[in-house]
N, CA and C atoms as an extended XYZ file, in Angstrom:
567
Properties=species:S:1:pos:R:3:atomname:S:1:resname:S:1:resid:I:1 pbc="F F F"
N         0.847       -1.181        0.000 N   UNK     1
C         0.000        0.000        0.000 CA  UNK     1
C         0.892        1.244        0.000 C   UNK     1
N         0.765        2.045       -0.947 N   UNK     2
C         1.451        3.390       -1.206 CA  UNK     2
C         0.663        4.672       -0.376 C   UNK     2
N         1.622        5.321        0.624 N   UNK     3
C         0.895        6.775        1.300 CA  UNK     3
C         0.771        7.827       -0.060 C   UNK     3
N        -0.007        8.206        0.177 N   UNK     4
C        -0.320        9.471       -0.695 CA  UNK     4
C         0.651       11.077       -0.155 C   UNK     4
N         1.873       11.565       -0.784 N   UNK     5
C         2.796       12.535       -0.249 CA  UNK     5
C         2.130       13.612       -0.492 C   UNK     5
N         2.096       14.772       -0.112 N   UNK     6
C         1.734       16.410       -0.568 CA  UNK     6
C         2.155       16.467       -1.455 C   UNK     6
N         1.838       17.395       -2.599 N   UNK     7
C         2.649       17.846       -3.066 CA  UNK     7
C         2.947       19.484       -3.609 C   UNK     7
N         3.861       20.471       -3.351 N   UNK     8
C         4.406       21.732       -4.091 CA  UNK     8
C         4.420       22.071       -5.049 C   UNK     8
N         2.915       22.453       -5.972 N   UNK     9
C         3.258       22.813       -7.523 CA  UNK     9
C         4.172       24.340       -7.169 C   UNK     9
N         5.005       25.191       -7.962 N   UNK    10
C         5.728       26.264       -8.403 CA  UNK    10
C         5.493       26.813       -9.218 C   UNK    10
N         4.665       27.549       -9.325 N   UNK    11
C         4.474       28.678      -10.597 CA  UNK    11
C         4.888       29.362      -10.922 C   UNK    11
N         5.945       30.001      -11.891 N   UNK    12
C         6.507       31.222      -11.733 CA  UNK    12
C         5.661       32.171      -12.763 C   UNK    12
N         5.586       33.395      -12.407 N   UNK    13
C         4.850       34.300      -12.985 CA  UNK    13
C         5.028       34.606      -14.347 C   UNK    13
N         4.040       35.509      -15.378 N   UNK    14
C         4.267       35.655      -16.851 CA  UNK    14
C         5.673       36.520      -16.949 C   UNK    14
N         5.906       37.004      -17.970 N   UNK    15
C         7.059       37.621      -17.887 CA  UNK    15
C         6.951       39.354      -17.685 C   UNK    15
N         7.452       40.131      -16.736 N   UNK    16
C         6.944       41.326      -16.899 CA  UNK    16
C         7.156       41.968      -17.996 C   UNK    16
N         6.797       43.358      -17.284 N   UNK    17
C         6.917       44.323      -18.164 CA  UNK    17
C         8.083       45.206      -18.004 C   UNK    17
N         9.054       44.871      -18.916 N   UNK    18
C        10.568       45.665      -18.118 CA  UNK    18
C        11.563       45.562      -19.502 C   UNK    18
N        12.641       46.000      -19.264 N   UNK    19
C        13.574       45.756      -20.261 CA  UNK    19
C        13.958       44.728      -19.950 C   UNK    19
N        14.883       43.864      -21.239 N   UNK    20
C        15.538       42.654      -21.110 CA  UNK    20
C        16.813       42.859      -20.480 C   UNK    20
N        17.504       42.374      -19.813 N   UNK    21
C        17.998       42.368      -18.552 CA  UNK    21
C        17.430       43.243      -17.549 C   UNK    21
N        16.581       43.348      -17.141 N   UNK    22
C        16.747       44.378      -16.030 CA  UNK    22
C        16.601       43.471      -14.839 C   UNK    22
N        17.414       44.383      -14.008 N   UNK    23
C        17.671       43.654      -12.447 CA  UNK    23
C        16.327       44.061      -11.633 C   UNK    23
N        15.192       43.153      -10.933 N   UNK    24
C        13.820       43.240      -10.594 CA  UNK    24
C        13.748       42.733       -9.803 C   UNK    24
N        14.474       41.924       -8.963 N   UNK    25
C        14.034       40.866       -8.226 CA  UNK    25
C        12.998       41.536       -7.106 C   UNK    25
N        12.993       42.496       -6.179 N   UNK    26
C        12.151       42.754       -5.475 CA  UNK    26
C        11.340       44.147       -6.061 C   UNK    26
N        11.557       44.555       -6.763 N   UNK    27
C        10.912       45.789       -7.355 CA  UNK    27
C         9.471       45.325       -7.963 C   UNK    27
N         8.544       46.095       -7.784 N   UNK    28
C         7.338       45.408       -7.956 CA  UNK    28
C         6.555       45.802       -9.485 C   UNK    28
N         6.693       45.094      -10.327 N   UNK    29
C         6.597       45.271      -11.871 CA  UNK    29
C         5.375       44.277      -12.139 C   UNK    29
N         4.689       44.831      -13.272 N   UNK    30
C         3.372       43.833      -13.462 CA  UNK    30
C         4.024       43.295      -14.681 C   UNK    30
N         3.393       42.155      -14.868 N   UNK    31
C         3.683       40.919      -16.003 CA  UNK    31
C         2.956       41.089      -17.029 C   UNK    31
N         3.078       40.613      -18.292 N   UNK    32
C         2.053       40.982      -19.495 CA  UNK    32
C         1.142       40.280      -19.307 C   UNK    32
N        -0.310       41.217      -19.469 N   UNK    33
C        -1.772       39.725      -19.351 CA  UNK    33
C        -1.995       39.417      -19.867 C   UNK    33
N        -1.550       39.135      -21.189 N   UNK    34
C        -1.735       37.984      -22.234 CA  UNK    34
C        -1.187       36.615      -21.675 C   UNK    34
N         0.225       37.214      -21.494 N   UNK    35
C         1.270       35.606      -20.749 CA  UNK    35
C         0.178       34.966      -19.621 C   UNK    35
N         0.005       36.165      -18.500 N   UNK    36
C        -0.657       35.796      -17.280 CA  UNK    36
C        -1.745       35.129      -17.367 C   UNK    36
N        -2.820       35.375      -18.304 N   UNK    37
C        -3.798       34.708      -18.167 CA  UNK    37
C        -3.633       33.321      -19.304 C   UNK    37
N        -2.840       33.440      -20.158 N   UNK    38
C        -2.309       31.915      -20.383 CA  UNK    38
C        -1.620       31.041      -19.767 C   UNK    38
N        -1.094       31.625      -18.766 N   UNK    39
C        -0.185       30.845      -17.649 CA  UNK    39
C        -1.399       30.247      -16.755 C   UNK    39
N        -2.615       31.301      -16.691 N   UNK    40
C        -3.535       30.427      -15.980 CA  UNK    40
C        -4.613       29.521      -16.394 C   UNK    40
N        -4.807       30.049      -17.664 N   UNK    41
C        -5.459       29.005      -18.212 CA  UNK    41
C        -4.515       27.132      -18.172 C   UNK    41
N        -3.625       27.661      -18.283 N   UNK    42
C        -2.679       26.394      -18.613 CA  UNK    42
C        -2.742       25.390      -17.550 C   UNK    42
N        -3.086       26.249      -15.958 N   UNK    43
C        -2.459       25.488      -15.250 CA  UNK    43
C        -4.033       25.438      -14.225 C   UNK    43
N        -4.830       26.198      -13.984 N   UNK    44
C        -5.941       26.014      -13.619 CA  UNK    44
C        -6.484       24.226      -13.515 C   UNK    44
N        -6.851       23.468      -15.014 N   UNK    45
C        -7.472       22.736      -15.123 CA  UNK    45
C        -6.543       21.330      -14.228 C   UNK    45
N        -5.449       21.999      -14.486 N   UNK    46
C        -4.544       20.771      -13.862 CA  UNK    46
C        -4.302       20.627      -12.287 C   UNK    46
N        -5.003       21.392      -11.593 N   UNK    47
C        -4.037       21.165      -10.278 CA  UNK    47
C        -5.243       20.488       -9.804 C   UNK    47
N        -5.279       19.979       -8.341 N   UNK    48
C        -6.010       18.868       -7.828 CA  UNK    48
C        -7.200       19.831       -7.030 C   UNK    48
N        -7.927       19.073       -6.723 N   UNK    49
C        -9.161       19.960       -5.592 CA  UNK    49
C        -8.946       19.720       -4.457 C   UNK    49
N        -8.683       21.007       -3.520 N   UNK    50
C        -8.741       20.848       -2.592 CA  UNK    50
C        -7.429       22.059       -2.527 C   UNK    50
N        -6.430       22.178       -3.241 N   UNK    51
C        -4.724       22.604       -3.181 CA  UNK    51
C        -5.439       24.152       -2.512 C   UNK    51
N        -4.383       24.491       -2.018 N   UNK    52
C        -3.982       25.239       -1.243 CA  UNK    52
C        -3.434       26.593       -2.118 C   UNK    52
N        -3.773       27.722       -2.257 N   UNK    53
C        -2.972       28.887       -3.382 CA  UNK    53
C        -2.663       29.699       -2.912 C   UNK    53
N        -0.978       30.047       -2.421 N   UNK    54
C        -0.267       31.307       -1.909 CA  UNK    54
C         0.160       32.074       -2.852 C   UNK    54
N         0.544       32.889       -2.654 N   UNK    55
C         1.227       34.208       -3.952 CA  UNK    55
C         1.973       35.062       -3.123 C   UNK    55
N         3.132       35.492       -4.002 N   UNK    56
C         4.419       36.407       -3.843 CA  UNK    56
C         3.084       37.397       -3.875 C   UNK    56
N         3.593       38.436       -2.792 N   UNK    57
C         2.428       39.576       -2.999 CA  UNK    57
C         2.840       40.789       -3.644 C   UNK    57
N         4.373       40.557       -4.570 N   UNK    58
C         4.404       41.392       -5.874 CA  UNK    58
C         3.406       41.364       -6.906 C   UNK    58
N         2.952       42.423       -7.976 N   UNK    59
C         1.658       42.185       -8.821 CA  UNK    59
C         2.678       41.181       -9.748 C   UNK    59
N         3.166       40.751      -10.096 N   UNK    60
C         3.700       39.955      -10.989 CA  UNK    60
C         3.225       38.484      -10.996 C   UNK    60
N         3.163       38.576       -9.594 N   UNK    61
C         2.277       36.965       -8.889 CA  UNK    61
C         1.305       36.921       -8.680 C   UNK    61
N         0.537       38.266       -7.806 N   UNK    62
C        -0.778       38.445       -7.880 CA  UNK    62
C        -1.604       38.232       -8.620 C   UNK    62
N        -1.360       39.471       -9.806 N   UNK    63
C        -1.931       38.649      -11.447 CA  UNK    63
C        -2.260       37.542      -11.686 C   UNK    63
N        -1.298       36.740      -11.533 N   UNK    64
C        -1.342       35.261      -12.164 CA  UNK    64
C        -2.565       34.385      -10.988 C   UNK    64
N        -2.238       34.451      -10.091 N   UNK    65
C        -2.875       33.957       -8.767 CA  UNK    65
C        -4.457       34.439       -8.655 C   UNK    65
N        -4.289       35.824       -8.918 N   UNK    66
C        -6.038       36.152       -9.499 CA  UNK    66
C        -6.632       35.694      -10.566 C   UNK    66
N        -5.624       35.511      -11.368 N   UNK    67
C        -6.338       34.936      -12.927 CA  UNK    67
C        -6.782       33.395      -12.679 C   UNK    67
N        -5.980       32.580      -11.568 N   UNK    68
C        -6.370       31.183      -11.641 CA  UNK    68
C        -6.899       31.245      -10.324 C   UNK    68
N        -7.136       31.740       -9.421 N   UNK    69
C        -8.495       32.102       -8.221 CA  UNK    69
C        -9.734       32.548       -9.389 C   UNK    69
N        -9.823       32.836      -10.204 N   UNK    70
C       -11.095       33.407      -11.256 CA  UNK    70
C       -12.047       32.034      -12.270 C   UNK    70
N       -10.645       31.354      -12.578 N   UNK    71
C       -11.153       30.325      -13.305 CA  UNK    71
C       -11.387       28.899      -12.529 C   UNK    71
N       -10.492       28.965      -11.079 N   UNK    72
C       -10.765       28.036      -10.397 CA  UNK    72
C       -11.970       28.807       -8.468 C   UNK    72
N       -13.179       28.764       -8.849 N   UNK    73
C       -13.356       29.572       -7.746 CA  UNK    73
C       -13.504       28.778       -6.271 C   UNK    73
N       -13.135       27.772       -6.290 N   UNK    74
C       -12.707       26.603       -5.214 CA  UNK    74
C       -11.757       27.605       -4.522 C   UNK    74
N       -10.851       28.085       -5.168 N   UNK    75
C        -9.369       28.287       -4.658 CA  UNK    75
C        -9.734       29.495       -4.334 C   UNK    75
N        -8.914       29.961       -3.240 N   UNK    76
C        -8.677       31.371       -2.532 CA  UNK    76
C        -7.465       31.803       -2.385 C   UNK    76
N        -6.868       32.923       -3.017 N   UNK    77
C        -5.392       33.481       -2.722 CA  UNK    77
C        -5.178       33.963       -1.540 C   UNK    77
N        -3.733       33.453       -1.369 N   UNK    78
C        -3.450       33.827        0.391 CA  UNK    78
C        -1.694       34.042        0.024 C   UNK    78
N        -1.224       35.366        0.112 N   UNK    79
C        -0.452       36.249       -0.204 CA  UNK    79
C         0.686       36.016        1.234 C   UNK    79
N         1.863       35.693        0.697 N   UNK    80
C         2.762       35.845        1.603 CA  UNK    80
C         4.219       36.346        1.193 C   UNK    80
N         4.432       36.982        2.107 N   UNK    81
C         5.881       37.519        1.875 CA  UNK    81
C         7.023       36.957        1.961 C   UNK    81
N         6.814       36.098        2.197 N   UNK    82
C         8.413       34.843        1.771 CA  UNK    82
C         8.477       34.293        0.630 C   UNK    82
N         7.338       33.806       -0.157 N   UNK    83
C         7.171       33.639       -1.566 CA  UNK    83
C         8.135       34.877       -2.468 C   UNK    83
N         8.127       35.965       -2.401 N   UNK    84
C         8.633       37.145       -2.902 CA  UNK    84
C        10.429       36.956       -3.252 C   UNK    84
N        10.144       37.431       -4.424 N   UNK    85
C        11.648       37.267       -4.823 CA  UNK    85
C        12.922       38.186       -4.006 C   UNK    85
N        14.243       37.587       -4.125 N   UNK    86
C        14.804       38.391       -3.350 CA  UNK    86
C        15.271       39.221       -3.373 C   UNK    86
N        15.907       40.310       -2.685 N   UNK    87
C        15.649       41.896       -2.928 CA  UNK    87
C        17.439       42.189       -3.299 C   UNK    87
N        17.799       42.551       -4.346 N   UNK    88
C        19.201       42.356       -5.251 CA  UNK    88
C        19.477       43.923       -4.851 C   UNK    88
N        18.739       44.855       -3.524 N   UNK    89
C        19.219       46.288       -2.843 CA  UNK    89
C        19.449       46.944       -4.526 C   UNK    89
N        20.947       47.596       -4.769 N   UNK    90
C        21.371       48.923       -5.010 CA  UNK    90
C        21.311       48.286       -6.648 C   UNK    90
N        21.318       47.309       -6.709 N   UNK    91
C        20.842       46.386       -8.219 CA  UNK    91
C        19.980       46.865       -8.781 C   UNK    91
N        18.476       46.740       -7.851 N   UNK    92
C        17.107       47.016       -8.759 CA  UNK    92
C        17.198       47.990       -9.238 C   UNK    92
N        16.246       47.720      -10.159 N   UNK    93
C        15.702       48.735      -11.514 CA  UNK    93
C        17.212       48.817      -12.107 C   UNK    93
N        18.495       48.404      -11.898 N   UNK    94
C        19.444       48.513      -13.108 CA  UNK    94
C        19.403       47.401      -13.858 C   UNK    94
N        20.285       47.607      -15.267 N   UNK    95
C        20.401       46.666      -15.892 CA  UNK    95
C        21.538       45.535      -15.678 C   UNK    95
N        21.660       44.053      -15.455 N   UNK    96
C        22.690       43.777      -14.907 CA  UNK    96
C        24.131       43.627      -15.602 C   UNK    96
N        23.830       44.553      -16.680 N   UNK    97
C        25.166       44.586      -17.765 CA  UNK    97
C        25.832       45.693      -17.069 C   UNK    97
N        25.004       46.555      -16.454 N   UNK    98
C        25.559       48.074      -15.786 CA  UNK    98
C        26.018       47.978      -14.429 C   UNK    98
N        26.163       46.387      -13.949 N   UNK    99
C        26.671       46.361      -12.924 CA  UNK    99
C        27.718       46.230      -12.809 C   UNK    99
N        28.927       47.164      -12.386 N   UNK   100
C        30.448       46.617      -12.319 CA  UNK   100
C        30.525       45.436      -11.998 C   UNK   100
N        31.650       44.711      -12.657 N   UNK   101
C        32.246       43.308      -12.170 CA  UNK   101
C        32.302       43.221      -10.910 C   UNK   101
N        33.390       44.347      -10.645 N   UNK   102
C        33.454       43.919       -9.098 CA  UNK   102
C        32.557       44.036       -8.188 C   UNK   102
N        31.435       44.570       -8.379 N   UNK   103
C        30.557       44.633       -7.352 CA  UNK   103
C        29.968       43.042       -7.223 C   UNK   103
N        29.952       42.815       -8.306 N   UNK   104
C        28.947       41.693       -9.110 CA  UNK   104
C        29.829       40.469       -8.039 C   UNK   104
N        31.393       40.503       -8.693 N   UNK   105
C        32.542       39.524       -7.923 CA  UNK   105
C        32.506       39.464       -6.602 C   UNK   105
N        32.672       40.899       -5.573 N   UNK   106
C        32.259       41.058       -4.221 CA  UNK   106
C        31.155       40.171       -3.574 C   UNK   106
N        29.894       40.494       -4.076 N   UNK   107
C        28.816       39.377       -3.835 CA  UNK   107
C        29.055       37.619       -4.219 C   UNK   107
N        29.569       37.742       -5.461 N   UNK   108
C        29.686       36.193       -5.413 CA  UNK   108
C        30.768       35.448       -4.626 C   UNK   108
N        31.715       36.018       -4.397 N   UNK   109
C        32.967       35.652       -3.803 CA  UNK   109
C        32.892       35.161       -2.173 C   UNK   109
N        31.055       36.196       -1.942 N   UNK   110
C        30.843       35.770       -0.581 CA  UNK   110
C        29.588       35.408       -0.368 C   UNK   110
N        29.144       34.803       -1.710 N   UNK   111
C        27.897       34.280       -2.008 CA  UNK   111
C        26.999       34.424       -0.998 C   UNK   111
N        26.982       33.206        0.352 N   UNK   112
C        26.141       33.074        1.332 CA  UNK   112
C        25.798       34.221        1.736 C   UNK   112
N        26.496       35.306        2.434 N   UNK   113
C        26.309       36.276        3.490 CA  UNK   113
C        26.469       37.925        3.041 C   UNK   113
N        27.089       37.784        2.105 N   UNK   114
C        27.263       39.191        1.435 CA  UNK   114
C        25.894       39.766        0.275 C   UNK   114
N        25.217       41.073        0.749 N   UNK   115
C        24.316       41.565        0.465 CA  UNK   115
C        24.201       41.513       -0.961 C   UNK   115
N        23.251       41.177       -1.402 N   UNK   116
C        23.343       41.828       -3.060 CA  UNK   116
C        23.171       42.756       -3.108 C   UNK   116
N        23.608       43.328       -3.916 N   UNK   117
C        23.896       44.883       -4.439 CA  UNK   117
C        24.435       45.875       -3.463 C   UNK   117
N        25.434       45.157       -2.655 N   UNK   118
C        25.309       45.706       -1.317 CA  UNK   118
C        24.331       46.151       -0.097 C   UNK   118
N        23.399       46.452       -0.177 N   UNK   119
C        22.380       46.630        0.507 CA  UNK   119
C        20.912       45.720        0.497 C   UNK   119
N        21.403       44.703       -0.259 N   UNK   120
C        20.081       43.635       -0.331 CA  UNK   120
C        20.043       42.517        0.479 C   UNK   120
N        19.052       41.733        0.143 N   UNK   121
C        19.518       40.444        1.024 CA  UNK   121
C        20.729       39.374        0.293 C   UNK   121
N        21.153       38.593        1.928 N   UNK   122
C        21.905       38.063        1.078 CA  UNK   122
C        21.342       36.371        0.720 C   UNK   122
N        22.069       35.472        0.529 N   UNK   123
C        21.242       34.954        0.048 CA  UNK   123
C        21.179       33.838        1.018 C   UNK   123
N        21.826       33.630        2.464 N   UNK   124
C        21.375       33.030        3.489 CA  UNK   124
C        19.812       33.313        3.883 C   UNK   124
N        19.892       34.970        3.884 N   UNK   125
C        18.571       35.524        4.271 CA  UNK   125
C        17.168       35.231        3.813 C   UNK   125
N        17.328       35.443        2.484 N   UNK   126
C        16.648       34.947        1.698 CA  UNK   126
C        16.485       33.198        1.649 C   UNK   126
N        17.207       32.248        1.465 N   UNK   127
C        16.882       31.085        1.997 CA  UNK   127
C        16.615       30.631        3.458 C   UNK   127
N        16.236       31.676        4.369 N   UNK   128
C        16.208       31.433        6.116 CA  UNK   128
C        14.416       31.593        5.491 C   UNK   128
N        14.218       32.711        4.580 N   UNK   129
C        12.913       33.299        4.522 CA  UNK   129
C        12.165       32.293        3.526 C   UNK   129
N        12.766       31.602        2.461 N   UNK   130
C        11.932       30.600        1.479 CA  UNK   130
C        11.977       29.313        3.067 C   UNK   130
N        12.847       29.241        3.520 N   UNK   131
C        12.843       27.704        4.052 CA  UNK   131
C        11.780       27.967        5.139 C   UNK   131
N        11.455       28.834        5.936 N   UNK   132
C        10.656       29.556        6.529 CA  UNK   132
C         8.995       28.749        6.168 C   UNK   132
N         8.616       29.836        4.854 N   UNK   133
C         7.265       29.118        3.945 CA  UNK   133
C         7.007       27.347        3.287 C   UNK   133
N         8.094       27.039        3.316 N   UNK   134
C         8.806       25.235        2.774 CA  UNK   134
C         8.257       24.579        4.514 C   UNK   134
N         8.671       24.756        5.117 N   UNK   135
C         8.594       24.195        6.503 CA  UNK   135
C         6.892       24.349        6.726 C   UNK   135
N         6.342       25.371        6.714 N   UNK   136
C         4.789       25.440        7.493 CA  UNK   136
C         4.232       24.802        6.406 C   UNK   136
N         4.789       24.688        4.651 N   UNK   137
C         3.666       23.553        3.901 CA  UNK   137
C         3.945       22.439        4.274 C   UNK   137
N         5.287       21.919        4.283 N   UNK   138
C         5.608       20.348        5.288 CA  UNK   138
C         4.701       19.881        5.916 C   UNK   138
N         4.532       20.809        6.814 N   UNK   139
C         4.294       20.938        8.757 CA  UNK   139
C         1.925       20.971        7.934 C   UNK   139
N         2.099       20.952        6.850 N   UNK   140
C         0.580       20.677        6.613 CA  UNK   140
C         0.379       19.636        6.092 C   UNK   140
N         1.171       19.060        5.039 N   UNK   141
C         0.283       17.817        4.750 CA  UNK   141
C        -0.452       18.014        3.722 C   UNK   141
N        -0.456       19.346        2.928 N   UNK   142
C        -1.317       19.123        1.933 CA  UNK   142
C        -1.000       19.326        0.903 C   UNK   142
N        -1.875       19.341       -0.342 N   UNK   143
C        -0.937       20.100       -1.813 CA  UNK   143
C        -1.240       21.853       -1.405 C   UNK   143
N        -0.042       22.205       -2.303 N   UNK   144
C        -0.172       23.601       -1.869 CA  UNK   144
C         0.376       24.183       -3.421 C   UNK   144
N        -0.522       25.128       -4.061 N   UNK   145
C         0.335       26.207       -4.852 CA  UNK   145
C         0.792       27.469       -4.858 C   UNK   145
N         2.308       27.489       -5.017 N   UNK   146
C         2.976       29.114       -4.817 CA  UNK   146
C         3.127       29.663       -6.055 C   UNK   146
N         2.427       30.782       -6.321 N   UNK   147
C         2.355       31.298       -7.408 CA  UNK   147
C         4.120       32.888       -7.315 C   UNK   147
N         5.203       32.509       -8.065 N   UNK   148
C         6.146       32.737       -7.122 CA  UNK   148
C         7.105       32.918       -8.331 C   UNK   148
N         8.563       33.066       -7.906 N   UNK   149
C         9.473       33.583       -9.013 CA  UNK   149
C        10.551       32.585       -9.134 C   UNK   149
N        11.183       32.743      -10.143 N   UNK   150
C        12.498       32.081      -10.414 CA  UNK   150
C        13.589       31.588       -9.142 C   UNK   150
N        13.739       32.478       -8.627 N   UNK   151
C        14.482       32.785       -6.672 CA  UNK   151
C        14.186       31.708       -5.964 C   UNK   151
N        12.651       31.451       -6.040 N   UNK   152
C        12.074       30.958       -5.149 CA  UNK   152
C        12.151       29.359       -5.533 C   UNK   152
N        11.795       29.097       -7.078 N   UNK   153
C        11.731       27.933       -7.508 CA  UNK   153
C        13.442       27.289       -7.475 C   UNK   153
N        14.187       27.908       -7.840 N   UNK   154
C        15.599       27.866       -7.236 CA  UNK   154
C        15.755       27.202       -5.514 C   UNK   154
N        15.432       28.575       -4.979 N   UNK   155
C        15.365       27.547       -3.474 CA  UNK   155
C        14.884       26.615       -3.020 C   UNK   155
N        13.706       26.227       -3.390 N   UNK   156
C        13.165       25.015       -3.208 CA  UNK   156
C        13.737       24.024       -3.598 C   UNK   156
N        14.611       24.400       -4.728 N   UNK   157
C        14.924       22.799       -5.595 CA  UNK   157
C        15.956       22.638       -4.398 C   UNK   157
N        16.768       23.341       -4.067 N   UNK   158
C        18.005       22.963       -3.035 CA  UNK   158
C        17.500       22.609       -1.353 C   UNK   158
N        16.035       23.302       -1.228 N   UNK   159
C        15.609       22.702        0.365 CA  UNK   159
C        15.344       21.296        0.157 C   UNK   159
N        14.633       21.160       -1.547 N   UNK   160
C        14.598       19.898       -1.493 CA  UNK   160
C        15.395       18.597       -1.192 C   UNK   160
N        16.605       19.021       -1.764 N   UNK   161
C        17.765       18.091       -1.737 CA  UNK   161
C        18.385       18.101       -0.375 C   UNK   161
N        18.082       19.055        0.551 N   UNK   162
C        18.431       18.916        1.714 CA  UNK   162
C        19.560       20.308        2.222 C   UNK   162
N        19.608       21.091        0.955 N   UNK   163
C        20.730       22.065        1.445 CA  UNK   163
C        19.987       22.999        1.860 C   UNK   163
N        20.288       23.419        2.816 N   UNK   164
C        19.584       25.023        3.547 CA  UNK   164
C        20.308       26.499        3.242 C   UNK   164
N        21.606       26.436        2.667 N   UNK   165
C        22.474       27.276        1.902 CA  UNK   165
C        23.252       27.156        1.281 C   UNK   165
N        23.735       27.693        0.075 N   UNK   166
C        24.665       27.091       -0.727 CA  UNK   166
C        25.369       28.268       -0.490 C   UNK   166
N        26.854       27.814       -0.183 N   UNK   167
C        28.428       28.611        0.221 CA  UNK   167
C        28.750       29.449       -1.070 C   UNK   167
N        28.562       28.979       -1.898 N   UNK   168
C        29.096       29.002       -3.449 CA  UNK   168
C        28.646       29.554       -4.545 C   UNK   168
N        28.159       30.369       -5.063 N   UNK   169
C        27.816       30.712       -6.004 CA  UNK   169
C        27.399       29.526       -7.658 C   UNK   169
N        28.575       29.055       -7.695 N   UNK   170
C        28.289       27.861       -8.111 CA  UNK   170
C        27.433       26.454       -8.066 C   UNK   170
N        27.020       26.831       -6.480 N   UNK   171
C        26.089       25.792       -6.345 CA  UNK   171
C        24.512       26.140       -6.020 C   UNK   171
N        24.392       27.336       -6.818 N   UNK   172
C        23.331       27.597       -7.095 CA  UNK   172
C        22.594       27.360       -8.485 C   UNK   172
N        21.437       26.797       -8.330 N   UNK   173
C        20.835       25.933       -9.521 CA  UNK   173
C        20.767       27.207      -10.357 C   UNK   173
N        20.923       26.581      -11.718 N   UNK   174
C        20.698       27.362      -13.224 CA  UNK   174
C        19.575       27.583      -13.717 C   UNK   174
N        18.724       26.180      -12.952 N   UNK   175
C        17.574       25.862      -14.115 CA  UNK   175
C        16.336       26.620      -13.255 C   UNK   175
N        15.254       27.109      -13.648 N   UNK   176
C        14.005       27.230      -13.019 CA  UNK   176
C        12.951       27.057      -14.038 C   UNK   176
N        11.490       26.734      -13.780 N   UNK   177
C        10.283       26.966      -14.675 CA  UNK   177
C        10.780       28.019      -15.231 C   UNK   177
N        10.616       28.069      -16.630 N   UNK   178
C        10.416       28.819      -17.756 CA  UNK   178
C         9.385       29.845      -17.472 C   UNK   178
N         9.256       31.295      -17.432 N   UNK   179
C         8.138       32.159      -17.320 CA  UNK   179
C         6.860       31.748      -17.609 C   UNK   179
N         5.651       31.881      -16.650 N   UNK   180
C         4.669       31.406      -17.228 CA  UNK   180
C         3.914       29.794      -16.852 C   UNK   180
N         5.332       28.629      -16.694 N   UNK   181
C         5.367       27.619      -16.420 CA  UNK   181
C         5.376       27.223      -14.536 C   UNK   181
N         5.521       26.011      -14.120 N   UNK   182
C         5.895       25.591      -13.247 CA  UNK   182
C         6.317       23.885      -13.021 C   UNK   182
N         6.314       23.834      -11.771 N   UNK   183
C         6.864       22.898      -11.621 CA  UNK   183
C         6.472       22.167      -10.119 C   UNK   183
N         6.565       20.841      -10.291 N   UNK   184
C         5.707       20.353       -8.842 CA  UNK   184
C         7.313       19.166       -7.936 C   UNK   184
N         6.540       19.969       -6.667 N   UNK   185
C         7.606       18.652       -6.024 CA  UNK   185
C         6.671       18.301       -4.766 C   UNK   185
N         7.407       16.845       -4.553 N   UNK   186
C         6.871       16.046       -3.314 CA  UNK   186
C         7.031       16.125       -1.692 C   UNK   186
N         6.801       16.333       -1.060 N   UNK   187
C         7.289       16.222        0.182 CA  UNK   187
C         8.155       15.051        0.561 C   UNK   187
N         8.888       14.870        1.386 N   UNK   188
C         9.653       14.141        1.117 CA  UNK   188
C         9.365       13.100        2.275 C   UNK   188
N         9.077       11.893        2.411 N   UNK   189
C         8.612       10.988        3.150 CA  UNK   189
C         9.218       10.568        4.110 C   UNK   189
């Protein structure tokens, strides 16, 4: 007999509205609603009854999270601030071509603990704050969807595996849902 695990769908939001590179992570930018409401059409029909729907309470997530609270009216959005991407300080709103190397090197060199952009979080902080929201869906037991960013789908993949910070710059994952897309994981038994 097989237990039935929770499980974490990941949504990451449509793509905003911004220039290509621009540095956004906590700056609060709306997404195109064409993407958004195809991101929800897409993913609406698929998730299970009963799931659970949080959202980054940037409009980038909101959007998306209202568009599939609309088509699914079972579901109710419930907005939290750890979902929220992480805040890259003296970065935002630049482009990250306009960021000196060395500033860029400074941060990576001290990956874990050193601020982004100098004045942002770093990225312990930011994984104290995703592992934070990861722990109370655990600690439920149920399916849950985070309607949420690249950052976030990143951290998860590594709470998953068991790391609570990565030292390294390097050992931070490459890959995330594609804009628009997501991605589901299990609780771990």
């Amino acid at each position: 007999m097989s237990m039935a695990t929770a499980q974490l769908w990941l949504q990451r939001h449509a793509p905003v509205i911004a220039p290509m590179g621009l540095c956004y992570g906590a700056t609060d930018l709306d997404a195109h609603a064409d993407g958004t409401q195809a991101a929800a059409e897409r993913i609406a029909s698929e998730l299970p009854a009963g799931i659970v729907l949080w959202s980054s309470p940037l409009r980038r997530c909101t959007l998306l999270a209202d568009a599939i609270a609309a088509l699914r009216p079972d579901l109710t959005v419930r907005r939290d601030v750890r979902l929220a991407e992480m805040n890259f300080g003296a970065w935002e709103g630049r482009l990250w071509s306009a960021v000196a190397r060395e500033e860029f090197e400074a941060w990576t060199n001290r990956f874990a603990d050193a601020p982004a952009g100098g004045d942002g979080e770093s990225v312990r902080v930011f994984m104290q704050r995703v592992a934070s929201a990861h722990a109370d869906w655990l600690a439920t037991g149920a399916d849950a969807l985070w309607v949420t960013h690249a950052g976030v789908l990143r951290a998860v993949q590594l709470l998953s595996q068991g790391v609570s910070c990565p030292e390294r710059a390097d050992q931070w994952p490459n890959d995330a849902a594609a804009f628009g897309d997501w991605r589901v994981v299990a609780a771990p038994i």
